[in-house]
N, CA, C and O atoms as a GROMACS GRO file, in nm:
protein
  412
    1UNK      N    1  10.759   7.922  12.199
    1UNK     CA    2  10.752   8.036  12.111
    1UNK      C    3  10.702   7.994  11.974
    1UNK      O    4  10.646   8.064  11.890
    2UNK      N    5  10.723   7.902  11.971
    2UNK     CA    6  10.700   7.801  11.805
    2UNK      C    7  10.538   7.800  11.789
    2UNK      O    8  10.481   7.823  11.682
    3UNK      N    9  10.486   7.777  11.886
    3UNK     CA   10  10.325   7.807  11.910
    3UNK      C   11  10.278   7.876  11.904
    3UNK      O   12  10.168   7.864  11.851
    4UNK      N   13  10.319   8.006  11.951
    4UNK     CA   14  10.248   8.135  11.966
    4UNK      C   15  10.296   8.132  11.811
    4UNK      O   16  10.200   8.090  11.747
    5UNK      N   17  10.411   8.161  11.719
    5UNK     CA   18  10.396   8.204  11.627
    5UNK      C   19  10.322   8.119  11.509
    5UNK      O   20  10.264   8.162  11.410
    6UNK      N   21  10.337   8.033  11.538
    6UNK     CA   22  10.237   7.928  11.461
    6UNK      C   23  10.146   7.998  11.429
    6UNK      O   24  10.135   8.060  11.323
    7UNK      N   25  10.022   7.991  11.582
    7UNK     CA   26   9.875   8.017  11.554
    7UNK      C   27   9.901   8.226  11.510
    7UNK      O   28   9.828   8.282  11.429
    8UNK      N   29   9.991   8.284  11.569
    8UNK     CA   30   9.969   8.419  11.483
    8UNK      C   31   9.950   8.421  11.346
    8UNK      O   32   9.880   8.496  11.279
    9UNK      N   33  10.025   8.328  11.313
    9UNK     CA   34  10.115   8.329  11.116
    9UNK      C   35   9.920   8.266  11.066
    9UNK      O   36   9.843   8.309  10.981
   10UNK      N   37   9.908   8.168  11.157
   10UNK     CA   38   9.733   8.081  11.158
   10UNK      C   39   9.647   8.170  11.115
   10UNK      O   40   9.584   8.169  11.009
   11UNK      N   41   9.644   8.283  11.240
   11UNK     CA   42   9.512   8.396  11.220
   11UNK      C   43   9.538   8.492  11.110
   11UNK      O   44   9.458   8.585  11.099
   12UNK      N   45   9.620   8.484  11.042
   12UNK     CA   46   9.652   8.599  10.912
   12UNK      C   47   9.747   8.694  10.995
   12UNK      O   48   9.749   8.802  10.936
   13UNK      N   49   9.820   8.698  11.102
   13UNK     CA   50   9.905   8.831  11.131
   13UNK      C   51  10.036   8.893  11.072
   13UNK      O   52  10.140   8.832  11.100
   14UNK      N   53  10.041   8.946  11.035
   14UNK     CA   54  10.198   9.006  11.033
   14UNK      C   55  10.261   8.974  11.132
   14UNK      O   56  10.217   9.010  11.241
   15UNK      N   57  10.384   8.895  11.124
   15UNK     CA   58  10.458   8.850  11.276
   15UNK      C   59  10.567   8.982  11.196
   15UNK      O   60  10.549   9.037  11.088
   16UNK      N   61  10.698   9.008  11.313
   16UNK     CA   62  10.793   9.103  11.271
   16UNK      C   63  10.905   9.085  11.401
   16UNK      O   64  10.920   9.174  11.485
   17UNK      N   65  10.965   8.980  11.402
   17UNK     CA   66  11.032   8.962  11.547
   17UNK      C   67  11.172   9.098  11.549
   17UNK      O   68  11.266   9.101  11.469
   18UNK      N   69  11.160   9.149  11.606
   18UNK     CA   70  11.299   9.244  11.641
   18UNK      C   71  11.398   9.178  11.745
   18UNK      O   72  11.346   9.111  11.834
   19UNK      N   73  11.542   9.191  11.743
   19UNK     CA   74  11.611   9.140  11.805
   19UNK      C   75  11.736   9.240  11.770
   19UNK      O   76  11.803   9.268  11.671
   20UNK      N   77  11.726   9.302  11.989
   20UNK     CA   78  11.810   9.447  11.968
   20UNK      C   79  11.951   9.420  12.040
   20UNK      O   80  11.944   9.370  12.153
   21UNK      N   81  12.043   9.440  12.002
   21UNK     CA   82  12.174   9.395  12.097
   21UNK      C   83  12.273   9.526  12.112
   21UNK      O   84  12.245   9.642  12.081
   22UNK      N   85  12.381   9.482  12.162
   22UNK     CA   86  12.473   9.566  12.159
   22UNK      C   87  12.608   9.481  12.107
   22UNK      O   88  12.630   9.360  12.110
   23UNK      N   89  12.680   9.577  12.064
   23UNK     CA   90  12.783   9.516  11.932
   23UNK      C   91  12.814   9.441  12.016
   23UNK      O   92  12.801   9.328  11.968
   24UNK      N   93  12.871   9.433  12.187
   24UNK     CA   94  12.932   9.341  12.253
   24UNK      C   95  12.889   9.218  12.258
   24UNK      O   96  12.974   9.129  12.253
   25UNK      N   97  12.780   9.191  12.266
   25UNK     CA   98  12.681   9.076  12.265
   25UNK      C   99  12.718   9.017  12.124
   25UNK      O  100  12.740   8.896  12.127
   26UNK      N  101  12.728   9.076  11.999
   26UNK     CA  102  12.770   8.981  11.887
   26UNK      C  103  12.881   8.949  11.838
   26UNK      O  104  12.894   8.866  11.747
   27UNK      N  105  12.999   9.029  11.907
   27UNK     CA  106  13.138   9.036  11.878
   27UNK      C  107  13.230   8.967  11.986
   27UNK      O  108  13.337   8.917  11.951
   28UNK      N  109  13.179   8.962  12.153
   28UNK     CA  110  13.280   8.936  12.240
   28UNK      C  111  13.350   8.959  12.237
   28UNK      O  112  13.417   8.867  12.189
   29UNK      N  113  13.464   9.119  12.280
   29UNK     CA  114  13.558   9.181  12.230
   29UNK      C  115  13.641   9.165  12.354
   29UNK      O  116  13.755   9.207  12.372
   30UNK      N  117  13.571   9.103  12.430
   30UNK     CA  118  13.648   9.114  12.592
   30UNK      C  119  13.760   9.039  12.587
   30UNK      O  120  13.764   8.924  12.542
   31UNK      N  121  13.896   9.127  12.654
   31UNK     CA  122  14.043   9.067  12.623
   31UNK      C  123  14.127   9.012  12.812
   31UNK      O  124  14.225   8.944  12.843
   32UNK      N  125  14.042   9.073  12.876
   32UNK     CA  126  14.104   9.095  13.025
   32UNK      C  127  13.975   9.037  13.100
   32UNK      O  128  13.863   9.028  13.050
   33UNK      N  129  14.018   8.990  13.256
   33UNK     CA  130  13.859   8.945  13.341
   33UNK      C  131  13.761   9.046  13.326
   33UNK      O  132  13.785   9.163  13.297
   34UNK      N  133  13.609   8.978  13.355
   34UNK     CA  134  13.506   9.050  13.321
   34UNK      C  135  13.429   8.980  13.411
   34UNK      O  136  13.419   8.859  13.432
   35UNK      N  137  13.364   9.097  13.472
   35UNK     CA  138  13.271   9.012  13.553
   35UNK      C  139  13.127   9.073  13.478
   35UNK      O  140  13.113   9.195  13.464
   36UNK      N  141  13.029   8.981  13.435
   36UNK     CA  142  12.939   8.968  13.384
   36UNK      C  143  12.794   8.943  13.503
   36UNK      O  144  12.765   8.846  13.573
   37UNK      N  145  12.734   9.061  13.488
   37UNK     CA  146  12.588   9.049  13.498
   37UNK      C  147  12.455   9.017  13.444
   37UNK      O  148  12.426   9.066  13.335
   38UNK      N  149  12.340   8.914  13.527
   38UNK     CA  150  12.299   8.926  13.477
   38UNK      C  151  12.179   9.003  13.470
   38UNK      O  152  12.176   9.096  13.551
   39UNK      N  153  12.082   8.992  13.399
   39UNK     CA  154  11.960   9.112  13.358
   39UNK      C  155  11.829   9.102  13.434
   39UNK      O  156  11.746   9.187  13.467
   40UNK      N  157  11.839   8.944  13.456
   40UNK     CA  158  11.708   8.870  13.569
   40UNK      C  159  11.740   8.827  13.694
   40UNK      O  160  11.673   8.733  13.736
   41UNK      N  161  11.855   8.885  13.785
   41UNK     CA  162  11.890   8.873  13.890
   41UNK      C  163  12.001   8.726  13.912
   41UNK      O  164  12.025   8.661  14.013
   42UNK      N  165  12.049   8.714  13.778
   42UNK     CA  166  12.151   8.621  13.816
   42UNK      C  167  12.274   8.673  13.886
   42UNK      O  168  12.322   8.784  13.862
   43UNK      N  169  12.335   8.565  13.993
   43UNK     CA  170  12.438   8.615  14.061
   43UNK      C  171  12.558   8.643  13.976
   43UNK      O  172  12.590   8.547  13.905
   44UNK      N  173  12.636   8.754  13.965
   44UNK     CA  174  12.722   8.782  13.893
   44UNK      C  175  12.902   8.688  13.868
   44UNK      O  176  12.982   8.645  13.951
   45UNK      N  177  12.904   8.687  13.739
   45UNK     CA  178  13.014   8.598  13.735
   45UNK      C  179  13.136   8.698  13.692
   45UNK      O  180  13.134   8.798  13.621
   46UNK      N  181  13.257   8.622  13.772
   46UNK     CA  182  13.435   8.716  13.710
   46UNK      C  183  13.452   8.612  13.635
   46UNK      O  184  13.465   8.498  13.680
   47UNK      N  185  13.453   8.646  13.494
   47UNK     CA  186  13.541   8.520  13.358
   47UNK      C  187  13.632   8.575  13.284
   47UNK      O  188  13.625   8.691  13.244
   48UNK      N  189  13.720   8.502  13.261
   48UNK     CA  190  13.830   8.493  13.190
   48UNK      C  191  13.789   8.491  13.045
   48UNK      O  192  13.772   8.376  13.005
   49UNK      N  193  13.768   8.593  12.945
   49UNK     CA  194  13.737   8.572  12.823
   49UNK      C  195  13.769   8.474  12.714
   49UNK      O  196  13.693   8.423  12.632
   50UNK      N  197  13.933   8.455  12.739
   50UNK     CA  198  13.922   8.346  12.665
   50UNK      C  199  13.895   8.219  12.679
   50UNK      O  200  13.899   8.134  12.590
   51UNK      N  201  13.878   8.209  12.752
   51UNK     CA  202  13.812   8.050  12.855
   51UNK      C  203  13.660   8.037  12.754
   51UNK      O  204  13.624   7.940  12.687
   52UNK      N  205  13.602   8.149  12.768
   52UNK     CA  206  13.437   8.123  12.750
   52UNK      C  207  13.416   8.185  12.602
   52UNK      O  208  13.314   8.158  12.539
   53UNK      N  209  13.528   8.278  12.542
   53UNK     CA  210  13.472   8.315  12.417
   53UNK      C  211  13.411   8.275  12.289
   53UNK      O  212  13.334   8.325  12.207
   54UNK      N  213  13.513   8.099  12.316
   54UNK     CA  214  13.450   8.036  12.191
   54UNK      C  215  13.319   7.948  12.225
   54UNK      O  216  13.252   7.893  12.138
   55UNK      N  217  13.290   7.940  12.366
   55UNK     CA  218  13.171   7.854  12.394
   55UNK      C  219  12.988   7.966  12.343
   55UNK      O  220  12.878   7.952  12.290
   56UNK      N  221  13.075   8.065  12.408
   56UNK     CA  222  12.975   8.218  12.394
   56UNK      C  223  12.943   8.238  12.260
   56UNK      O  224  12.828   8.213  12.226
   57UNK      N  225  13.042   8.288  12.156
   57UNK     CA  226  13.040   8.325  12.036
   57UNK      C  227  12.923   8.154  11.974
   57UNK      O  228  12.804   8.185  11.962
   58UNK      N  229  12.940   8.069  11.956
   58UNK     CA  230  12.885   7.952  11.900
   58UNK      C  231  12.743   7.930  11.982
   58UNK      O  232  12.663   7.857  11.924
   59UNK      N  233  12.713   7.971  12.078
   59UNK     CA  234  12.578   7.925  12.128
   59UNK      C  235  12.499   8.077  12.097
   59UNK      O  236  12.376   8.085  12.101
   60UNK      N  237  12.572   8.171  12.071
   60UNK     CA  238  12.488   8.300  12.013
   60UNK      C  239  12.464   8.273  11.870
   60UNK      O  240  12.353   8.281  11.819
   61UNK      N  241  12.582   8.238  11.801
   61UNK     CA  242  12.517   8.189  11.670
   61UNK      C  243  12.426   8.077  11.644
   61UNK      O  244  12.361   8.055  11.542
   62UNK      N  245  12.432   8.010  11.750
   62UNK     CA  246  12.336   7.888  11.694
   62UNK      C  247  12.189   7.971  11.768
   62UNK      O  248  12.091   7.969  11.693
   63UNK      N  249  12.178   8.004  11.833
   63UNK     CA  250  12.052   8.094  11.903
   63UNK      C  251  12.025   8.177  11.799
   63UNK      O  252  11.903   8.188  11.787
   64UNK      N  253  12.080   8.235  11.726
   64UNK     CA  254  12.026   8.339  11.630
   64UNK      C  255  12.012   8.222  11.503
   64UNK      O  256  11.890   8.207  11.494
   65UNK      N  257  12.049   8.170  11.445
   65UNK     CA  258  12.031   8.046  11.355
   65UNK      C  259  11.877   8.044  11.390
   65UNK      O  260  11.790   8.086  11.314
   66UNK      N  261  11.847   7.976  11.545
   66UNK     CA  262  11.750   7.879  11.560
   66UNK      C  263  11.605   8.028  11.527
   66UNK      O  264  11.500   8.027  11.464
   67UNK      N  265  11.664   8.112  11.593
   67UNK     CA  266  11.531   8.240  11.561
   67UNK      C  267  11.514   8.260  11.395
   67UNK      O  268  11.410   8.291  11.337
   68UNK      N  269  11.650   8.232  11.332
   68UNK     CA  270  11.568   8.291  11.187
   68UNK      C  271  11.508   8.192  11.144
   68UNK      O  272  11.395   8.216  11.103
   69UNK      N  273  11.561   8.030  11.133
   69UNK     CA  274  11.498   7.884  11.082
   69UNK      C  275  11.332   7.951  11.167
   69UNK      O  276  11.234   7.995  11.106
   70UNK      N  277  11.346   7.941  11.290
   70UNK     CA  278  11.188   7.958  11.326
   70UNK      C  279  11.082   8.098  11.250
   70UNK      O  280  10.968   8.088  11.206
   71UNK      N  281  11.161   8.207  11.256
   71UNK     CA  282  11.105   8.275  11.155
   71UNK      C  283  11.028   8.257  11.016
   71UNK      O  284  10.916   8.295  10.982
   72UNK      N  285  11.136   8.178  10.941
   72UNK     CA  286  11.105   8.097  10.823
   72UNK      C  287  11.005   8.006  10.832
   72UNK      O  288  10.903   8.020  10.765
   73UNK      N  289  11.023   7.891  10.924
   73UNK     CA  290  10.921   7.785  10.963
   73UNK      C  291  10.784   7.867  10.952
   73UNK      O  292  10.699   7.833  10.870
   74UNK      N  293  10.767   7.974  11.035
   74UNK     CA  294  10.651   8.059  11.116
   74UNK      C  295  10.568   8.134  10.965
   74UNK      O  296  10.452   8.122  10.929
   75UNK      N  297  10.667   8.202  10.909
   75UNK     CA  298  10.641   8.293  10.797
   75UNK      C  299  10.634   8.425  10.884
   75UNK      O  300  10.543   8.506  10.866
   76UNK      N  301  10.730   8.443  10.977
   76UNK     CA  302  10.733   8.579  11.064
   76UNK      C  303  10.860   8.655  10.986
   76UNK      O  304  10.957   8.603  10.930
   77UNK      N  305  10.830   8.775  10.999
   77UNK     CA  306  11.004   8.863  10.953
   77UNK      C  307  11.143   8.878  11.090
   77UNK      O  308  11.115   8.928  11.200
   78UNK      N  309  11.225   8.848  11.071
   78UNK     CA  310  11.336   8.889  11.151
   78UNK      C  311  11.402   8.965  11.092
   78UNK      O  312  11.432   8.969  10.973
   79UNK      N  313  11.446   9.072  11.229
   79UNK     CA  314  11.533   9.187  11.177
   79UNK      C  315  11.609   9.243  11.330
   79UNK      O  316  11.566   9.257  11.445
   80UNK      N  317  11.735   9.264  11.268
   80UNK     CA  318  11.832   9.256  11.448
   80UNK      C  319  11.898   9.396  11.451
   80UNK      O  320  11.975   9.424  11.360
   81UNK      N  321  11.875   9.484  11.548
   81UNK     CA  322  11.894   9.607  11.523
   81UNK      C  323  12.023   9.596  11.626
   81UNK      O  324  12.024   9.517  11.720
   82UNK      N  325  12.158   9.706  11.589
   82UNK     CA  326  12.265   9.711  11.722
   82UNK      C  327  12.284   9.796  11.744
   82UNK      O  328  12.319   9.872  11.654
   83UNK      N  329  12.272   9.850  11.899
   83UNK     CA  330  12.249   9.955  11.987
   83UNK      C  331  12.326  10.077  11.928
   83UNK      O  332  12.279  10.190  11.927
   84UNK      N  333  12.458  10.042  11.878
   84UNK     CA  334  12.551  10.110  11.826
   84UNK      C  335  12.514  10.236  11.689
   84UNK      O  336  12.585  10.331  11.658
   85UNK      N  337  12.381  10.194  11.630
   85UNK     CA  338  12.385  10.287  11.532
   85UNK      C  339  12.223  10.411  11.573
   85UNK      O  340  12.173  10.427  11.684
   86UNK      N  341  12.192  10.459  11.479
   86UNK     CA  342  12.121  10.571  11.575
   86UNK      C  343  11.935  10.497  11.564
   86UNK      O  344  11.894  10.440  11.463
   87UNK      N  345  11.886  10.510  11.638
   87UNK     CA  346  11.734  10.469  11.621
   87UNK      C  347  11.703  10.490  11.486
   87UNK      O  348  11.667  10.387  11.430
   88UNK      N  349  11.706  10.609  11.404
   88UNK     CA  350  11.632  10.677  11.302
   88UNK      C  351  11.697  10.556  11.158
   88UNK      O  352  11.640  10.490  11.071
   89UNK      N  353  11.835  10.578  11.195
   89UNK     CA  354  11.906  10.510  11.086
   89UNK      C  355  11.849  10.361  11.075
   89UNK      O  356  11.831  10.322  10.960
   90UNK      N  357  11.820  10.282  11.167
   90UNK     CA  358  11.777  10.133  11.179
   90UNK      C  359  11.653  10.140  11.173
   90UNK      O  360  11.612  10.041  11.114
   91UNK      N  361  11.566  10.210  11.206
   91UNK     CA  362  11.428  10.217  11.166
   91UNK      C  363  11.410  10.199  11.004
   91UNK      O  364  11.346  10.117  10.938
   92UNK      N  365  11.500  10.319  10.964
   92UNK     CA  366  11.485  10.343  10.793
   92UNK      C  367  11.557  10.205  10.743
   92UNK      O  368  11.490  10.133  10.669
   93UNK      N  369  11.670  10.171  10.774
   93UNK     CA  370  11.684  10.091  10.707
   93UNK      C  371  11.614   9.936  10.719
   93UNK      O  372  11.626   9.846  10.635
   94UNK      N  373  11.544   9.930  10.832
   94UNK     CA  374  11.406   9.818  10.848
   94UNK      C  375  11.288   9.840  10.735
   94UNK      O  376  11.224   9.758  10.668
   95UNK      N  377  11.285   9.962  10.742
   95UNK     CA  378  11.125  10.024  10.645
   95UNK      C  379  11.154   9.953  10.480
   95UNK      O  380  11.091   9.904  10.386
   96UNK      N  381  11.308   9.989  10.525
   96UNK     CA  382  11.345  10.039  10.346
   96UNK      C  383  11.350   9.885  10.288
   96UNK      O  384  11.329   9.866  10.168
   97UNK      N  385  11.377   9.781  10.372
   97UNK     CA  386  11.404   9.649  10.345
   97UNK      C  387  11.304   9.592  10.337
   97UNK      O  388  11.312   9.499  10.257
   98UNK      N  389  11.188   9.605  10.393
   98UNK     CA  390  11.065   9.560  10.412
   98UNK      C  391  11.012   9.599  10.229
   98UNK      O  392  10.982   9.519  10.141
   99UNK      N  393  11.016   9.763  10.222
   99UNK     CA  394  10.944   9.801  10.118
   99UNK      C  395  11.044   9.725   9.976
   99UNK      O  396  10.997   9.732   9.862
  100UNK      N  397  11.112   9.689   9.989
  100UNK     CA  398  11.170   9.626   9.871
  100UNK      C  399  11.142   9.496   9.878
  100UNK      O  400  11.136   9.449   9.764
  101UNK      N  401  11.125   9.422   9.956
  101UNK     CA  402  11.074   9.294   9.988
  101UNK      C  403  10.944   9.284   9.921
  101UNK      O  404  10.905   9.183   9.862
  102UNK      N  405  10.880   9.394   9.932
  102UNK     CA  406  10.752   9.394   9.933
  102UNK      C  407  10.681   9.407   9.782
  102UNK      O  408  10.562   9.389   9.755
  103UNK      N  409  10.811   9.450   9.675
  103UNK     CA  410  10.797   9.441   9.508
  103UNK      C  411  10.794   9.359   9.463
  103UNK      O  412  10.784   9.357   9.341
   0.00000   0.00000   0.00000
């Protein structure tokens, strides 16, 4: 990915990475078994939340770490929208951050 954004940032582009979740994905709120699916046909797992919460919670933060350092590296924008609030509201408040950035 470090490549592709390289040579974009190279050719003059506007990079703008979006990264869309759902609050569950950044909070791990799960208190009881959970069996977890996955999205690309992984076979489904039953876990015990607290077994995996603190391994989960720390490899999402370091994954989101490693996207904004690469952002920065790149000269691309990151911006992480959560499913939870309404399209219109996260749009505006993307626009609105950008246009103040942009003074």
């Amino acid at each position: 990915m470090r490549e592709g954004l390289a040579r974009l940032h190279h050719d003059r582009h506007e990079i703008i990475l979006l990264q869309v979740l759902d609050r569950d994905e950044i909070e791990f709120p799960f208190k009881t078994w959970v069996r977890f699916r996955g999205l690309e046909g992984e076979k489904p797992l039953l876990e015990e939340p607290a077994m995996v919460r603190k391994m989960y919670l720390g490899n999402f933060r370091k994954h989101r770490r490693g996207l904004e350092e690469l952002c920065r590296a790149t000269g691309a924008e990151f911006y992480g929208f959560v499913t939870d609030r309404t399209l219109i509201d996260a749009v505006t408040a993307f626009l609105h951050r950008r246009q103040v950035a942009a003074k």
